[in-house]
C-alpha positions in Angstrom: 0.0 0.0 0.0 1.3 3.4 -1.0 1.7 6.0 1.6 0.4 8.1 -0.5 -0.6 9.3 -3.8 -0.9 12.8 -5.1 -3.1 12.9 -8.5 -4.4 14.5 -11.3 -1.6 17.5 -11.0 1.1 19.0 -13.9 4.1 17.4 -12.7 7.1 19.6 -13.4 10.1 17.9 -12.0 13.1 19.4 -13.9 15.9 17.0 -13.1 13.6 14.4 -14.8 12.4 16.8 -17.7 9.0 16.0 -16.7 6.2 18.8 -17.4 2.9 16.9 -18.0 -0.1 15.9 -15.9 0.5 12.5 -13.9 0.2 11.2 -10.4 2.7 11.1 -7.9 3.2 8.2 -5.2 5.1 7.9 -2.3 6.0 4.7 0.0 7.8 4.2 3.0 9.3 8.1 2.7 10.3 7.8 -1.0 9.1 8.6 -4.1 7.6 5.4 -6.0 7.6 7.1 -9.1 5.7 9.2 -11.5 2.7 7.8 -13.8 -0.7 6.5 -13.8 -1.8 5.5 -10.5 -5.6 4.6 -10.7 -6.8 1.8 -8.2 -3.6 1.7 -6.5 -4.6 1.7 -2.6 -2.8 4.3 -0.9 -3.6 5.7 2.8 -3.9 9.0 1.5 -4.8 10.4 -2.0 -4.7 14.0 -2.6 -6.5 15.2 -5.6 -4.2 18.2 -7.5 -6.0 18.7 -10.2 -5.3 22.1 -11.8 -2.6 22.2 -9.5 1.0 22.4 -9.9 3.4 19.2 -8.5 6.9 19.9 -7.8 9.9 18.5 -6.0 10.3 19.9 -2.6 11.8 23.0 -2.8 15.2 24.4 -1.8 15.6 27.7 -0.3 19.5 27.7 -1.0 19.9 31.2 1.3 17.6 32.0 4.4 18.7 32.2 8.3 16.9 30.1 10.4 16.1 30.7 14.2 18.2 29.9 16.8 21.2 29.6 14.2 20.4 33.4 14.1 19.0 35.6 16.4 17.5 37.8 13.3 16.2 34.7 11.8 13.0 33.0 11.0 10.7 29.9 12.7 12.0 27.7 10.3 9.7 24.8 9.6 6.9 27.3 10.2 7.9 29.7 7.2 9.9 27.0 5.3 6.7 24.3 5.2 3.9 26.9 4.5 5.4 28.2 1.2 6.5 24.7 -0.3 10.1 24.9 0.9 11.4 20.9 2.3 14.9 21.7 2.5 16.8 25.5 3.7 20.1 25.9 4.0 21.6 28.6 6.5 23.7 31.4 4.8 26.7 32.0 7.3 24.6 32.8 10.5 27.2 30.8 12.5 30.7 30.6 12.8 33.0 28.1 14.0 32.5 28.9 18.0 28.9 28.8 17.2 28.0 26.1 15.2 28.2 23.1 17.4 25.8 24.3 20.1 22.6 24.1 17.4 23.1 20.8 15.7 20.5 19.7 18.1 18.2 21.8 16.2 19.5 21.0 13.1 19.1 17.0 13.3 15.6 17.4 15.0 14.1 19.3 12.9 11.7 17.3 10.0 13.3 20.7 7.6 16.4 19.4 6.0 19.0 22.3 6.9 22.7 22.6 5.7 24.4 25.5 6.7 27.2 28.0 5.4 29.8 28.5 8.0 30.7 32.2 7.9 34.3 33.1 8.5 33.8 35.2 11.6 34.3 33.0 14.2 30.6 34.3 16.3 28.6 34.1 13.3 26.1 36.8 12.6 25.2 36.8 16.4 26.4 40.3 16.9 23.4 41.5 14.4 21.3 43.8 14.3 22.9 45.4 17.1 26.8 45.3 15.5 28.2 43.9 11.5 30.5 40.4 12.2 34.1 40.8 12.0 35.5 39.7 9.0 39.5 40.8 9.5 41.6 38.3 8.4 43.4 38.2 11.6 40.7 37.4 13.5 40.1 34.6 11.5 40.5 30.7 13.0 41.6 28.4 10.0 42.0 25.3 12.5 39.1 25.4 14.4 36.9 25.8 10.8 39.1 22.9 9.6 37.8 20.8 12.6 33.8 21.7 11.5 34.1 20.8 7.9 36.5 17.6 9.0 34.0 17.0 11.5 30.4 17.9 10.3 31.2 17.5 6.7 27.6 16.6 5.3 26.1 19.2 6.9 28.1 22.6 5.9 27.9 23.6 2.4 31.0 26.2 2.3 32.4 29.4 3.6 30.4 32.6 3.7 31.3 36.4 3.7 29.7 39.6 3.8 31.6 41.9 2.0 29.8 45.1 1.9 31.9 48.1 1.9 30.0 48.7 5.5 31.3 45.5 6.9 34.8 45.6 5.4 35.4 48.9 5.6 39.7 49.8 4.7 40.2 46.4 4.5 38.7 46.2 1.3 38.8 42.7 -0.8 41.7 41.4 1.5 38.8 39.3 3.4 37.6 38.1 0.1 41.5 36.5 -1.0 41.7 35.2 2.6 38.5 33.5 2.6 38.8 31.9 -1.1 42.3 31.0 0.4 40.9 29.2 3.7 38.3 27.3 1.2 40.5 25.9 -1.7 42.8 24.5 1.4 39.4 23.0 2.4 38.1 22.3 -0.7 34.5 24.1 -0.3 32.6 26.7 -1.6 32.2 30.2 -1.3 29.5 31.8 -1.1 30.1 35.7 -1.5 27.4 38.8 0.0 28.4 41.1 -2.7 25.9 44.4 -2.0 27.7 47.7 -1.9 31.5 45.9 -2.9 34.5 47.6 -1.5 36.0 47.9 -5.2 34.5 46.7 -8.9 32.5 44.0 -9.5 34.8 42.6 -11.8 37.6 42.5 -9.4 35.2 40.5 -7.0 33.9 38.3 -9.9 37.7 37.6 -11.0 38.4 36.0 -7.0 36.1 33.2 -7.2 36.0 30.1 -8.5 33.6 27.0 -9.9 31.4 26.4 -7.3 31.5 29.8 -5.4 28.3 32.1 -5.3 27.8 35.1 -5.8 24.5 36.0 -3.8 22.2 39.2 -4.6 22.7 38.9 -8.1 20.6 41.4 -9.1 21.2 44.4 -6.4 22.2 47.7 -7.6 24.2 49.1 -4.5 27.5 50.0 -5.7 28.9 48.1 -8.5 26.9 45.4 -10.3 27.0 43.2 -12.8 26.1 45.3 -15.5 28.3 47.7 -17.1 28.2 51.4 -17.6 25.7 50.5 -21.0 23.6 48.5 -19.1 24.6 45.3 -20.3 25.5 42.5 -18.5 29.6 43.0 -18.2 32.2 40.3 -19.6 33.8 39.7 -16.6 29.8 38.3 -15.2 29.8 36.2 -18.4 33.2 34.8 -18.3 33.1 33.7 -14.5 29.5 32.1 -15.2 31.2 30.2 -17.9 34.3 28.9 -15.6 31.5 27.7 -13.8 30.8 30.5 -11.0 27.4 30.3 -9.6 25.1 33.4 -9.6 22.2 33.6 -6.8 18.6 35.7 -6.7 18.2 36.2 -2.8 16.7 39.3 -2.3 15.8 40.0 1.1 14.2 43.6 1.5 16.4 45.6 -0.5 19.3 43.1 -1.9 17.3 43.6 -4.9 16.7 45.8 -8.1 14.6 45.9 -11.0 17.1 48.2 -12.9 19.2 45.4 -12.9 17.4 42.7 -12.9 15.3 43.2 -15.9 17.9 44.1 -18.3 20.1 41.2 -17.1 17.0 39.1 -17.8 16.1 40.4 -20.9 19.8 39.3 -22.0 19.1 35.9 -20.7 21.6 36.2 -17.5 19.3 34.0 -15.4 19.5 32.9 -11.8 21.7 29.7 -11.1 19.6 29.4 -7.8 16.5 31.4 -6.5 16.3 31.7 -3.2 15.1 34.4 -0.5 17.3 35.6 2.1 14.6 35.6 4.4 15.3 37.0 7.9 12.0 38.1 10.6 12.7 41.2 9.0 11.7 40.3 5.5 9.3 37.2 6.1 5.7 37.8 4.9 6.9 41.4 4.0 5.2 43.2 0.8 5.9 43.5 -1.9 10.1 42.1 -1.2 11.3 38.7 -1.4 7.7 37.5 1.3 8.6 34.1 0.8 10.1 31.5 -1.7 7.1 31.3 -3.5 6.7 34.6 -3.9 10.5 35.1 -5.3 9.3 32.5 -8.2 5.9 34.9 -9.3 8.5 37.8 -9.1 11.0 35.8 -11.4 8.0 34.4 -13.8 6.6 38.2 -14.3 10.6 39.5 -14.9 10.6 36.3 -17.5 12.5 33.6 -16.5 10.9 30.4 -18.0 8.8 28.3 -16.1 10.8 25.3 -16.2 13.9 27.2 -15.3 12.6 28.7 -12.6 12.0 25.8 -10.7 15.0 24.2 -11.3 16.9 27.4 -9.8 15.1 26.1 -6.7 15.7 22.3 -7.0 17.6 20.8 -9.4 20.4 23.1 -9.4 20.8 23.9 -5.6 20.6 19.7 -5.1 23.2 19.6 -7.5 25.4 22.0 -6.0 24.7 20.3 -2.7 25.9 17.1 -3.8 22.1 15.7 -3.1 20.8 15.2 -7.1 19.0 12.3 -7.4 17.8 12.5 -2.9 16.2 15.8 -3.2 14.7 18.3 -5.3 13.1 15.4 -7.8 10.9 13.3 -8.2 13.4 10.5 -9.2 12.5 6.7 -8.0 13.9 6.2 -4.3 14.4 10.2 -3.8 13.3 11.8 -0.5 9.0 11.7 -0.8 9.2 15.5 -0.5 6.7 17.1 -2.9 5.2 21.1 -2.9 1.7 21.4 -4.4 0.7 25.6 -6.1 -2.7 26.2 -7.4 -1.6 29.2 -10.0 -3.7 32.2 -9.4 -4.4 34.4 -11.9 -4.9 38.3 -11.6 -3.1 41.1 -10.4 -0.4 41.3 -8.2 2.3 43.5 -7.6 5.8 43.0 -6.9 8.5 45.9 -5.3 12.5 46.1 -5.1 11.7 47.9 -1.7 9.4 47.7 1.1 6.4 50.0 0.6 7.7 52.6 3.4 10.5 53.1 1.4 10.7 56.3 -1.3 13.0 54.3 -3.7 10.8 51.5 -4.0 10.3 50.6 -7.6 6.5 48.6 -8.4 6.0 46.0 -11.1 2.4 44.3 -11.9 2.6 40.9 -12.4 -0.9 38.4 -13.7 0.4 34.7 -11.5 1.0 33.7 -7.8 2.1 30.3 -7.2 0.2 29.4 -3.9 1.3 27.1 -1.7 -1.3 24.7 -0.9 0.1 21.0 -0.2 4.0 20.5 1.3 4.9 16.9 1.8 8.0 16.0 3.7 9.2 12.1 3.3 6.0 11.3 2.4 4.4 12.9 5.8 2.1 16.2 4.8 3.3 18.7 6.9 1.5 21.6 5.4 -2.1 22.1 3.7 -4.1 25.1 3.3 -7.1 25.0 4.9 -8.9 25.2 1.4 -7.5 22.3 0.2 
C-alpha cells in the first residue's frame, strides 16, 4: 500500500524533464515514481487537479532561528510556502555552530548550513556587523567543523559590503577563497555595496563559489556602464561560478534585474534571504514562492525557474537524485501551487521606502500541499 498518492496534478520535475499531468506516489518516505496511479490503494490520496506538482523545494539562502537571532521559525515559514529543504547562509561561525546541531538534526526541515568566517557568526546583528579581519580569522578550528560535520556545511560565507569591510577592502575576500580551496569548499560571496568593482570580486572566485544578490544595484553590479551584463559576469559564469537571486528587502533591483534578464543572464539558484525582517513582507522577497511569481513576471521560464530552486541547488549540494526530484527512491518530499491568476504587484523595496520601484505581475504560485518524506506537513485549509 502506497503512503500516498498525489493525482491529477502538472508534474514539473526538472531533473527528470517532466512537465505533464501525472500522479505522484510515495512509500515508506520515497518517491515510488511518476505515472498512472488509478486503483492503487494508498492511505492518502490527494486530488491536485489544476494544481501544480513539484519537488520539494530548496531555499539555497535563508537564516533560520536559533542559528540566528534575526532569523525565521524555520519549519513554520519554510513548510507553508513549499520549501522541504533550507540551508543557512553564514549565521554561525565556527565557535557557534556546534551548540545548534540539536536543532539542526531534529528538525523534520532538511538544513545545511554555510559556515561564515567570523568565528561568532552573525550573532552580533542587528545590534553590531560580524568581523570579517583576516586576523581574527580561526583556520583550525573551521578545519575541525568541515573535517568533522562535513555533510552538513555547504562552504564558507562572507559579507563583504563596503559597511562591513570597511579599509580592509577585498583582503577578506582573497583570505576567505584562500581558507576554502585549502578546504576544498565553496564560497559563497554577499556582494551588496563591494568595497572595489564587480569585476575584481567576480575575477576571486571560483567553480562552485556564489555570488548571492545577483541582481542588487548598491555599488557596482554586474552590469556595465551600457547597461549590459559585463564580460567579466559572463566569463566567470562560464568557468563555472554560480550566480544567486536572494533578495531580502532591498538586496534587490529591478534596474538590474530586468535588463540582465532580458539578455538571458538568469539565476543559477533562487532563493530568498529571508530573515524576521523580511518574512511575509510586501511587496520584497515575502517568501520562496513569492521570489518564483517575481522571477516568472521578470521572464524567466517556467521550467527554469523551478529548477533554480531544485535541481540546481541539489546539485550543487551534492544531493541530485535525494532531493529536489521526483526520481525513483528520492526523498517523498513534494510542494503542491494552485496558480492564481490576476493582479499582483511585486516591489524592489518595502512599501515605506521612497526608492521603492512597483511591477504588476498576472500569476502567484500558492502554496497549498508540502509533503516531507512522504508525511504532509503543510495544507491550506482550502485544500
Amino acid at each position: 500500500m502506497y503512503q500516498l498518492i498525489v493525482k491529477n496534478g502538472t508534474i514539473l520535475d526538472p531533473e527528470n524533464h517532466i512537465f505533464q499531468k501525472a500522479d505522484v506516489a510515495v512509500v515508506d518516505g520515497k518517491v515510488a515514481g511518476v505515472g498512472q496511479y488509478q486503483d492503487e490503494p494508498a492511505i492518502m490520496v490527494v486530488d491536485a487537479a489544476q494544481c501544480l506538482v513539484t519537488p520539494g523545494l530548496i531555499d539555497h539562502h535563508a537564516h533560520l532561528y536559533p542559528l540566528a537571532n534575526i532569523g525565521i521559525p524555520a519549519e513554520a515559514v519554510c513548510f507553508s510556502s513549499g520549501v522541504t529543504t533550507a540551508v543557512d547562509a553564514g549565521s554561525t561561525g565556527c565557535r557557534t555552530f556546534r551548540e545548534y546541531l540539536p536543532f539542526i538534526d531534529h528538525s523534520k526541515l532538511t538544513i545545511r548550513a554555510y559556515l561564515n568566517v567570523c568565528s561568532t557568526g552573525l550573532s552580533s546583528l542587528p545590534q553590531k556587523m560580524e568581523e570579517v579581519a583576516p586576523e581574527s580569522y580561526d583556520p583550525h578550528a573551521i578545519a575541525e567543523l568541515f573535517a568533522q560535520y562535513g555533510s552538513r556545511l555547504e562552504g564558507l560565507k562572507l559579507r563583504t559590503s563596503r559597511e562591513i569591510v570597511g579599509e580592509l577592502g577585498y583582503q577578506p575576500l582573497r583570505e576567505t577563497v584562500n581558507l576554502a580551496e585549502h578546504l576544498g569548499v565553496p564560497v559563497m560571496v554577499h556582494c551588496t555595496n563591494p568595497p572595489g568593482k564587480m569585476d575584481e570580486l567576480l575575477g576571486y572566485l571560483r567553480r562552485g563559489d556564489v555570488l548571492t544578490h545577483m541582481y542588487m544595484n548598491k555599488g557596482d553590479t554586474i552590469l556595465d556602464q551600457s547597461g549590459v551584463v559585463s564580460q567579466a559576469a559572463w566569463k566567470a559564469r562560464e568557468r563555472g561560478v554560480l550566480f544567486e537571486a536572494a533578495d531580502a528587502r532591498a538586496h534587490f533591483s529591478f534596474a538590474v534585474s530586468e535588463p540582465a534578464i532580458a539578455q538571458q543572464f538568469y539565476p543559477d539558484f533562487i532563493a530568498t534571504d529571508l530573515t524576521k525582517f523580511s518574512m511575509n513582507l510586501r511587496p520584497t522577497a515575502f517568501n520562496l514562492s513569492n521570489q518564483l511569481a517575481k522571477y516568472f513576471m521578470l521572464g524567466v521560464p517556467i521550467e527554469q525557474l523551478f529548477a533554480a530552486c531544485t535541481s540546481e541547488p541539489a546539485r550543487h549540494m551534492h544531493l541530485q537524485g535525494k532531493i529536489g526530484c521526483l526520481s525513483p527512491a528520492s526523498n517523498g518530499d513534494i510542494a503542491v501551487f494552485q496558480q492564481i491568476s490576476g493582479e499582483v504587484e511585486f516591489g524592489d523595496r518595502p512599501y515605506p521606502d521612497s526608492t521603492c520601484q512597483l511591477r504588476k505581475g498576472t500569476k502567484l504560485f500558492r502554496p497549498v500541499l508540502t509533503v516531507k518524506n512522504g508525511e504532509v506537513v503543510y495544507r491550506d485549509i482550502s485544500f
